[in-house]
Backbone bond lengths (Angstrom), bond angles and torsions (degrees), N, CA, C in turn:
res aa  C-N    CA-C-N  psi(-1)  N-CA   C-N-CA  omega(-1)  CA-C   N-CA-C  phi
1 X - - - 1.459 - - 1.521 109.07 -
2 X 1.261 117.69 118.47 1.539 111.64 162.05 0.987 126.54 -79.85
3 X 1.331 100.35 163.75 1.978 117.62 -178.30 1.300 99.57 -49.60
4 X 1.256 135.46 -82.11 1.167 137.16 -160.27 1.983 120.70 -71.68
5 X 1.350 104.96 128.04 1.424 116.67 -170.85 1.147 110.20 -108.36
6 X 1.285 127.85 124.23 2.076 142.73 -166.11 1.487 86.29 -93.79
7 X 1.873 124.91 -29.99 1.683 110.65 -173.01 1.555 103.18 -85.89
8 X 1.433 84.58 149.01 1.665 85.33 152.57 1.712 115.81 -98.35
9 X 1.219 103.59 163.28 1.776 108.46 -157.32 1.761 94.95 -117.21
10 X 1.834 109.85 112.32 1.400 101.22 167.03 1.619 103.73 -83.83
11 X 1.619 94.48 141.39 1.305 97.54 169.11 1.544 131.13 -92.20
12 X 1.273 140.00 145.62 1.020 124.16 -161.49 2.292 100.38 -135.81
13 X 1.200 100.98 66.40 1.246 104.32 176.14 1.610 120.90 -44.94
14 X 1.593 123.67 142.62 1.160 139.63 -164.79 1.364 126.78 -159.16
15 X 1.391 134.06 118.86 1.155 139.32 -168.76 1.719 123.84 -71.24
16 X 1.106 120.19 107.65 1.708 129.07 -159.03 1.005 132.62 78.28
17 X 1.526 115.62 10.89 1.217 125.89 -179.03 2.025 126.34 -134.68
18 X 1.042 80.55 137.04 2.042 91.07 -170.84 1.305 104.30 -133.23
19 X 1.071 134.82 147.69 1.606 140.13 165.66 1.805 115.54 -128.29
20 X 0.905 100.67 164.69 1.381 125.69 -153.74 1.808 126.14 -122.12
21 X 0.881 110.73 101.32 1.813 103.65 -170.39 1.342 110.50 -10.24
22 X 1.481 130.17 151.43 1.624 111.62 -179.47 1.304 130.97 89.59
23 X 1.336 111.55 -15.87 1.527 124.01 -146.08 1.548 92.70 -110.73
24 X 1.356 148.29 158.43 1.511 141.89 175.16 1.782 88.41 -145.07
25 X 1.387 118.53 113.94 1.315 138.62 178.93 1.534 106.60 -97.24
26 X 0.931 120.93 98.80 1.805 119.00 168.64 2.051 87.93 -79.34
27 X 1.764 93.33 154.52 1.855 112.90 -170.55 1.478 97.56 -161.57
28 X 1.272 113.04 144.95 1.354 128.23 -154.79 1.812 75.37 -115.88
29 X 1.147 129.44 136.80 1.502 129.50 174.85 1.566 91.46 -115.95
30 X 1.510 115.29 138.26 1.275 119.76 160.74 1.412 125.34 -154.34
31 X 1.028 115.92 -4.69 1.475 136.61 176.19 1.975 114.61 -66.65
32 X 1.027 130.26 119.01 1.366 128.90 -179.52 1.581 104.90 -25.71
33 X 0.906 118.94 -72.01 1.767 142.42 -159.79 1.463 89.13 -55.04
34 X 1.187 126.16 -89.71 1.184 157.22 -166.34 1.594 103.33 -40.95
35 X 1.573 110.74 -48.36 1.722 97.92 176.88 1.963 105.15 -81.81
36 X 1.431 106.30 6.64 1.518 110.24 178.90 1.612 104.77 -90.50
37 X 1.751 94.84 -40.50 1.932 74.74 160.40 1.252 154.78 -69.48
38 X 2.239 87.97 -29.34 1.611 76.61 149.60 1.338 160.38 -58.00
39 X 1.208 107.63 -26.74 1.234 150.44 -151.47 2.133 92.88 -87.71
40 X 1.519 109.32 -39.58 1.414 108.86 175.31 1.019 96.11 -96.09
41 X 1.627 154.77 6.74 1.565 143.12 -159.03 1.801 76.49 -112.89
42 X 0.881 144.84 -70.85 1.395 145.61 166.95 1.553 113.50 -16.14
43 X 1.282 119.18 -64.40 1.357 123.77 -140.40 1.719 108.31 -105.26
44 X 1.758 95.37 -3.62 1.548 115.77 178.17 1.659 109.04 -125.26
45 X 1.086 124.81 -16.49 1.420 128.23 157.28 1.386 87.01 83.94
46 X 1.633 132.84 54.36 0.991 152.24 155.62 1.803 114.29 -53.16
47 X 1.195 127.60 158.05 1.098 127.64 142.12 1.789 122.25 -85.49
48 X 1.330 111.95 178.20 1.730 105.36 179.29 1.337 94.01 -124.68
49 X 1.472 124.31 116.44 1.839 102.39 148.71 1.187 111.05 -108.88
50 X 1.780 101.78 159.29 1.613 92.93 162.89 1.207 113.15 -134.32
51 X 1.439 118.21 158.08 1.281 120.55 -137.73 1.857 109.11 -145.32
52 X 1.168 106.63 101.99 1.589 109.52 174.96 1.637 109.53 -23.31
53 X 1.467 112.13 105.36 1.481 82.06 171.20 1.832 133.94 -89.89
54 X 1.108 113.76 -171.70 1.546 103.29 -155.19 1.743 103.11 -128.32
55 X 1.602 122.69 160.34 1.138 93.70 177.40 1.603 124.44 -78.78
56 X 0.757 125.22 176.22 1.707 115.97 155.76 1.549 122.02 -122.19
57 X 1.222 105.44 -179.23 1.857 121.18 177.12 1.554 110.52 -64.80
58 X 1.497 115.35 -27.67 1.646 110.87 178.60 1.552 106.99 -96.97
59 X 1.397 105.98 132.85 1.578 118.70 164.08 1.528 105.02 -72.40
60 X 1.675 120.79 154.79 1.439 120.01 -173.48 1.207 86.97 -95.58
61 X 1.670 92.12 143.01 1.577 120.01 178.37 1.778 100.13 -51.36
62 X 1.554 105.86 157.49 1.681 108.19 162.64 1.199 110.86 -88.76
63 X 1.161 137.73 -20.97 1.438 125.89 -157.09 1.652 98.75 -113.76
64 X 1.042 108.23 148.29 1.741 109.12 170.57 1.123 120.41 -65.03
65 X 1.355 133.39 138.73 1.465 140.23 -179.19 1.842 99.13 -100.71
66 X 1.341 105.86 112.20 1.338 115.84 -176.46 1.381 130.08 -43.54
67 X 1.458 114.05 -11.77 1.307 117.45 169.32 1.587 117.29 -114.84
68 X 1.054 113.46 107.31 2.137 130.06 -177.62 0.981 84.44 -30.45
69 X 1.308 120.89 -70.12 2.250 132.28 -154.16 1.614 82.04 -50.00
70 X 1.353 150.69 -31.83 1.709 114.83 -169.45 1.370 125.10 -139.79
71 X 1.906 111.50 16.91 1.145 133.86 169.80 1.935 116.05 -57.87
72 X 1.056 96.02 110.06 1.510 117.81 157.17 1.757 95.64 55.85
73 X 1.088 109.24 50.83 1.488 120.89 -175.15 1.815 111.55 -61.64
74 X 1.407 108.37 -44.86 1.432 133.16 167.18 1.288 123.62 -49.51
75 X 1.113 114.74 -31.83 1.933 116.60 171.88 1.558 101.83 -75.95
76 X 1.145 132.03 -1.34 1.811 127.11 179.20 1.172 87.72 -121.37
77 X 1.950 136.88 63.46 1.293 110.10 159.58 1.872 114.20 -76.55
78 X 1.050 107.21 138.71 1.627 96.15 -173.54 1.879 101.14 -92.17
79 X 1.606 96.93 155.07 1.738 91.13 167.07 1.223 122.59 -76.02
80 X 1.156 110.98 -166.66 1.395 114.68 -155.67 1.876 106.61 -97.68
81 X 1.012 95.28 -6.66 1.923 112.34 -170.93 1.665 98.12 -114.03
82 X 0.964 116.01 156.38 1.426 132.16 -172.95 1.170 128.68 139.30
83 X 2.136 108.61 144.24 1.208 101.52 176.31 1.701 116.48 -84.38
84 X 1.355 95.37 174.76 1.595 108.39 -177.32 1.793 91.04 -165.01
85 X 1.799 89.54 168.56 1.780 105.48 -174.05 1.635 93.09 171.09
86 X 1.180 113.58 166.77 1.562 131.49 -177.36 1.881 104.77 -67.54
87 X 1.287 92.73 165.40 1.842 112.08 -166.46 1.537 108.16 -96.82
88 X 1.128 124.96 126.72 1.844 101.57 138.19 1.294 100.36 -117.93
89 X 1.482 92.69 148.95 1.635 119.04 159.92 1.223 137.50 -46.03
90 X 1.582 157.37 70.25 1.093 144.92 -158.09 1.348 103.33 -71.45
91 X 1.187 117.24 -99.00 1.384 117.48 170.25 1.501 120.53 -127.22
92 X 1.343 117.52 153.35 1.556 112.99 161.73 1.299 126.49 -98.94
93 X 1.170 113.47 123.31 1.798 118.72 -163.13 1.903 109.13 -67.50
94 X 1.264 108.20 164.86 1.693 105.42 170.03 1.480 98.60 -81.23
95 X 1.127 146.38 -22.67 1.453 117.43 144.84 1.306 145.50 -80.53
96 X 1.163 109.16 27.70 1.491 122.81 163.49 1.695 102.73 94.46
97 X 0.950 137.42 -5.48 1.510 139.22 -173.90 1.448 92.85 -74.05
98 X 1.340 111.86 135.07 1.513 129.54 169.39 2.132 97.63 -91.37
99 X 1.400 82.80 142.98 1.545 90.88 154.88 1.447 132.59 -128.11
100 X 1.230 127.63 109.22 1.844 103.95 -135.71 2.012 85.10 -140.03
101 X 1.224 118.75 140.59 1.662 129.52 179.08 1.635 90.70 -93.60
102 X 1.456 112.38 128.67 2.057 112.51 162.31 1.470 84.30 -102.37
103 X 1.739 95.78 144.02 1.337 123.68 160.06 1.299 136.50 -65.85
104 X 1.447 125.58 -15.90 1.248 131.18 -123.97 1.651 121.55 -36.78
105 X 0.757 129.05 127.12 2.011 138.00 -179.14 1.772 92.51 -140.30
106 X 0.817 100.30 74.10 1.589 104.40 170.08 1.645 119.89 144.52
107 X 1.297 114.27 132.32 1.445 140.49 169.02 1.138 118.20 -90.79
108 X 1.395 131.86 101.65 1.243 145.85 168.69 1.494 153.99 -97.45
109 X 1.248 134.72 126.96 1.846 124.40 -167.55 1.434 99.07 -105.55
110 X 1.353 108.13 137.99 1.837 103.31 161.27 1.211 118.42 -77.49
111 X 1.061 122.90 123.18 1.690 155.05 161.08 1.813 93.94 -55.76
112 X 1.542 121.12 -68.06 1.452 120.57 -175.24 1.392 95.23 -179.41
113 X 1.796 83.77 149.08 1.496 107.64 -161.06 1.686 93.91 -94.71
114 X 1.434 137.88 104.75 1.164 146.40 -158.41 1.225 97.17 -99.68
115 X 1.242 135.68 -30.85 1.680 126.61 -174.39 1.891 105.00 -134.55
116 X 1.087 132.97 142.96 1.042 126.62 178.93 1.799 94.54 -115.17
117 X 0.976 107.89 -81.67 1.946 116.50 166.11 1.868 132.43 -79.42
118 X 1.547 95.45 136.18 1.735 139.01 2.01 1.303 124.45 -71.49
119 X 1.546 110.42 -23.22 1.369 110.35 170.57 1.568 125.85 -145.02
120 X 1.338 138.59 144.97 1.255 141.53 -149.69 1.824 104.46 -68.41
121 X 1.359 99.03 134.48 1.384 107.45 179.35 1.687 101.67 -138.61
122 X 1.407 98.42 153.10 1.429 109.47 -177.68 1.273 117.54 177.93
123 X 1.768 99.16 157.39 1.505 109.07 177.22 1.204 124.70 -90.37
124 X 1.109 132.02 139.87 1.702 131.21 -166.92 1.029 121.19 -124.72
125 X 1.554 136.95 -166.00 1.246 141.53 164.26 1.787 96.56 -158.42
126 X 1.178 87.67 150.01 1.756 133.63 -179.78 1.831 105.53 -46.05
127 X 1.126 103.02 97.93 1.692 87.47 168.37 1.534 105.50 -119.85
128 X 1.081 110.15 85.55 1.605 120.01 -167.84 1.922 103.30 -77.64
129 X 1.084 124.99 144.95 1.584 124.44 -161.83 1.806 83.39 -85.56
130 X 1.604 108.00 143.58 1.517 119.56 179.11 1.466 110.85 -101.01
131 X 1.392 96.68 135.11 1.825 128.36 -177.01 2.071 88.11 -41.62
132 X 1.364 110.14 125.17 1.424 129.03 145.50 1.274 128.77 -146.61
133 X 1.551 115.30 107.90 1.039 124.05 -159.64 2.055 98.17 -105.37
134 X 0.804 112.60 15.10 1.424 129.91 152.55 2.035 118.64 -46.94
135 X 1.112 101.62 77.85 1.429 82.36 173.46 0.971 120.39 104.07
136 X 2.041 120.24 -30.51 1.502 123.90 -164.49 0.960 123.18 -42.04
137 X 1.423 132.22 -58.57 1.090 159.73 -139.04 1.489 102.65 -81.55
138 X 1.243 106.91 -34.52 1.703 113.75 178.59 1.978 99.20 -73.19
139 X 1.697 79.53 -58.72 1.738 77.25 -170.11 1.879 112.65 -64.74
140 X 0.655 121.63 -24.74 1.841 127.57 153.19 1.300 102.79 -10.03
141 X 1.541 85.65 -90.18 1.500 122.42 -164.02 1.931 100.39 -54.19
142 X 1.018 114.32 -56.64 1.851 96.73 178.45 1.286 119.77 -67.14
143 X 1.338 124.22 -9.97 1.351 118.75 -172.93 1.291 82.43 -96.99
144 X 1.009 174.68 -5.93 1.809 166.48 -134.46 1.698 77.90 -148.57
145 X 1.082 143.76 -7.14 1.233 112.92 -167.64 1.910 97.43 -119.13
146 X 1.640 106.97 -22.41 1.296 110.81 -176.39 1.760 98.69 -95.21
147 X 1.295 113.88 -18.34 1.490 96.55 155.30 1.427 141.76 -88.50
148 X 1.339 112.76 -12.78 1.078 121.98 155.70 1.637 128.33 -65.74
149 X 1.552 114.81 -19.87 1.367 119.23 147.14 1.031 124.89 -61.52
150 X 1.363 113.95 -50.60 1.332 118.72 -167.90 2.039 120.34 -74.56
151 X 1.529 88.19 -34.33 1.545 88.11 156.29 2.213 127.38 -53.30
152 X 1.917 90.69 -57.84 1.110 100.98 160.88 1.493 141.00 -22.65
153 X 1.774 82.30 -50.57 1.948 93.71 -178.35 1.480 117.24 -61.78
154 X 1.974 101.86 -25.18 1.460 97.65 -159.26 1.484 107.73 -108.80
155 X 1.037 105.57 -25.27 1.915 126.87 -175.88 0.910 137.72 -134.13
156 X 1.935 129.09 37.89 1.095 142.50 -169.32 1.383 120.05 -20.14
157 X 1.238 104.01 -33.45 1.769 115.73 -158.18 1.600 104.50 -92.13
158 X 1.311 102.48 -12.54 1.942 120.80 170.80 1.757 117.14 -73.25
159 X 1.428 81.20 -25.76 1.822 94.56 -156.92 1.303 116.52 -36.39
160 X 1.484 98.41 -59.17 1.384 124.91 -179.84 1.816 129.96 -56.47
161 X 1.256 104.47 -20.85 1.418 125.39 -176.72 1.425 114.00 -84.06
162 X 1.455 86.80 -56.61 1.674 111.42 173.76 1.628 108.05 -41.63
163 X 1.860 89.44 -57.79 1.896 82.16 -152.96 1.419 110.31 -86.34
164 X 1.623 119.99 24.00 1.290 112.95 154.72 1.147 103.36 -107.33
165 X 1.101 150.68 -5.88 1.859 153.00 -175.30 1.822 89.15 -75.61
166 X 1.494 114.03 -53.22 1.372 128.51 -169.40 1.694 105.39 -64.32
167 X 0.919 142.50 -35.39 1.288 142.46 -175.53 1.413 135.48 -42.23
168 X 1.282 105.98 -62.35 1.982 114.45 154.03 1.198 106.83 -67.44
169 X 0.829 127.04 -5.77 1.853 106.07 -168.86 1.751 112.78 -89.05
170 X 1.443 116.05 128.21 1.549 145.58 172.00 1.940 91.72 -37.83
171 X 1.385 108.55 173.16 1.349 110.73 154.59 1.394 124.92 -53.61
172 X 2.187 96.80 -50.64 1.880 84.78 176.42 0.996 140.97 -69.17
173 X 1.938 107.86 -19.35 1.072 113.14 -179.51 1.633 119.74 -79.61
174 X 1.452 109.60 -17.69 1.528 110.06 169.82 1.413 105.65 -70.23
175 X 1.193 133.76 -54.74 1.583 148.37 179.46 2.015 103.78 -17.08
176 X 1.776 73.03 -71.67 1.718 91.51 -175.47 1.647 120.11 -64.64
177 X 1.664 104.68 -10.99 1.660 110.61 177.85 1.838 94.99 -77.97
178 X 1.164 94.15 -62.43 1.535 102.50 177.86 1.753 115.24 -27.32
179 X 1.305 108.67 -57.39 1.651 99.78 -168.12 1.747 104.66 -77.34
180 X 1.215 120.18 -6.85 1.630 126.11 170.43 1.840 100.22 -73.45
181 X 0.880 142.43 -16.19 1.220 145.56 -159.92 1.975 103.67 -127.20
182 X 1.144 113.92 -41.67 1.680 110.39 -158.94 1.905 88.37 -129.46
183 X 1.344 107.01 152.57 1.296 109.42 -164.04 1.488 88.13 -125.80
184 X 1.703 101.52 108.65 1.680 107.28 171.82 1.105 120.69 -72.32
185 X 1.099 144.67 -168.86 1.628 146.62 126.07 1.919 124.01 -62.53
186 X 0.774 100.32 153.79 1.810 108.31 177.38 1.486 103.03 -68.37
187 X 1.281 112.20 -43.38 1.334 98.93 179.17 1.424 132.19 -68.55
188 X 1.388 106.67 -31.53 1.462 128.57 178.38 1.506 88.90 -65.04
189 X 1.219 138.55 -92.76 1.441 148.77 176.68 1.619 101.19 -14.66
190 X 1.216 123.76 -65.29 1.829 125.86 173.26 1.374 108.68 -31.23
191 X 1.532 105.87 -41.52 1.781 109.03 -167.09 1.559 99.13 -74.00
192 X 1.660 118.06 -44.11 1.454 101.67 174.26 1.012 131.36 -46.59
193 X 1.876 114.52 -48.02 1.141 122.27 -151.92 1.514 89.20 -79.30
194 X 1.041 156.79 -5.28 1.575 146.80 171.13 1.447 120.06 -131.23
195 X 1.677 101.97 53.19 1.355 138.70 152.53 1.528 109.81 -96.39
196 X 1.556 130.42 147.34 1.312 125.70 162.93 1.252 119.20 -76.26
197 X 1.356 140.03 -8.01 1.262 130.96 -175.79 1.371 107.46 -159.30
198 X 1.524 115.71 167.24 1.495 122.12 -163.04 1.507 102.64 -102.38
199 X 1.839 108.48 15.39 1.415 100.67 172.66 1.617 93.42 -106.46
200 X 1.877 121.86 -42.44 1.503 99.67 158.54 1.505 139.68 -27.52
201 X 1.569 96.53 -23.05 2.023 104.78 -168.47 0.921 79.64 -72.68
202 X 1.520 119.62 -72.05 1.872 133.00 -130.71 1.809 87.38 -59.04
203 X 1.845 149.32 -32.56 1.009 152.30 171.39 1.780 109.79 -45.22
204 X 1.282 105.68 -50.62 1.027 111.87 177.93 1.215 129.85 -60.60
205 X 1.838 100.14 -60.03 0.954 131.19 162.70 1.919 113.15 -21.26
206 X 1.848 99.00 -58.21 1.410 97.65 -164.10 1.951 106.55 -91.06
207 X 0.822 100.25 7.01 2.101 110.53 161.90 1.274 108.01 -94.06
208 X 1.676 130.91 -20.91 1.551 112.74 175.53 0.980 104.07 -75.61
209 X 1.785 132.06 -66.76 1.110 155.33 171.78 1.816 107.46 18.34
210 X 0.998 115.17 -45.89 1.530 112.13 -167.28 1.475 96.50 -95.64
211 X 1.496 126.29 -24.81 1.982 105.65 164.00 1.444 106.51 -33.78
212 X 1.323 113.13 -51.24 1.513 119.39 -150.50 1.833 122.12 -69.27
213 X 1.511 97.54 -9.47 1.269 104.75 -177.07 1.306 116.51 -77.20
214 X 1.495 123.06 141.82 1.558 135.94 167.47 1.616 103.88 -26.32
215 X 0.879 134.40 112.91 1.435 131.80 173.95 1.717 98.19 -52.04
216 X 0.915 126.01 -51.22 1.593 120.26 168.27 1.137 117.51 -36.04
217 X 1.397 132.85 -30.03 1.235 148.60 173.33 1.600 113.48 -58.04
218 X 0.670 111.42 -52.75 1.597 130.96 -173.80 1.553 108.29 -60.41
């Protein structure tokens, strides 16, 4: 992926949630605004990111602002880091709910927020995680070894399945097996995504690791 991006990236801010190159997010769209971005991410050959959102300086109004397209737009400010990648369509419901899979293959910074309403659009640049081959191989190997406990603790009868699925797999590609199986937080995930490298994650990665255990375990 290069630095430089010809798309512009709608953003699609969300509470506890961040994604990660690798990662394929299915999202139920139902919000006025929000099924309007799809609707321009389609028809402009947009990218999608989505983006932990964050708090901000404005409290949401009490009263409804008569138009959906520009109600309380400010309580989803998204950060400035996030993944994004192209859409498919699952289906569109007879009540208007989109059902749509994001791709994400790319890590991104905003350059500038070009549209705020109905929904945030912008130009970005590429923050792709940098090659360190420093160490990997060590840190690999303990994170494959503290997840294989940690699977252990919870699903003995998994163990075995797992730890040949786990075997070829790179740091990112273990990373990204990991969040298909264990359900992080957005925030935890935020901290990856604005790490420089996927051997910084796998660091991280191997200090969460013990939240996750059976407290019986311990």
């Amino acid at each position: 992926m290069n630095n430089e991006f010809n798309r512009k990236v709608a953003i699609f801010p969300l509470q506890d949630i961040a994604v990660l190159p690798g990662e394929t997010l299915s999202l139920q769209i139902f919000e006025p605004r929000y099924r309007k971005m799809i609707q321009e991410v389609e028809a402009n050959d947009y990218l999608l990111g989505v983006s932990l959102a964050k708090e901000t300086i404005h409290k949401a109004e009490l009263k409804y602002n008569d138009n959906p397209l520009t109600r309380n737009l400010d309580l989803y400010q998204p950060h400035s880091i996030f993944g994004c990648g192209p859409i498919t369509i699952k289906e569109r419901l007879a009540d208007e709910r989109i059902l749509i899979d994001l791709h994400v293959n790319a890590k991104v910074e905003v350059i500038e927020i070009t549209q705020t309403l109905p929904f945030y659009l912008a130009t970005v640049r590429a923050k792709p995680m940098v090659a360190s081959d420093v160490g990997e191989q060590e840190l690999l190997d303990e994170l494959k070894t503290d997840f294989m406990l940690l699977v252990n603790s919870i699903d003995a009868n998994a163990s075995m399945t797992i730890h040949r699925q786990i075997q070829t797999l790179d740091l990112e590609q273990l990373i990204i097996f990991m969040f298909s199986l264990i359900r992080f937080s957005g925030e935890f995930k935020q901290s990856l995504l604005e790490q420089e490298s996927w051997h910084d994650c796998t660091k991280l990665m191997i200090k969460k690791i013990p939240d996750y255990f059976p407290r019986t375990a311990h």
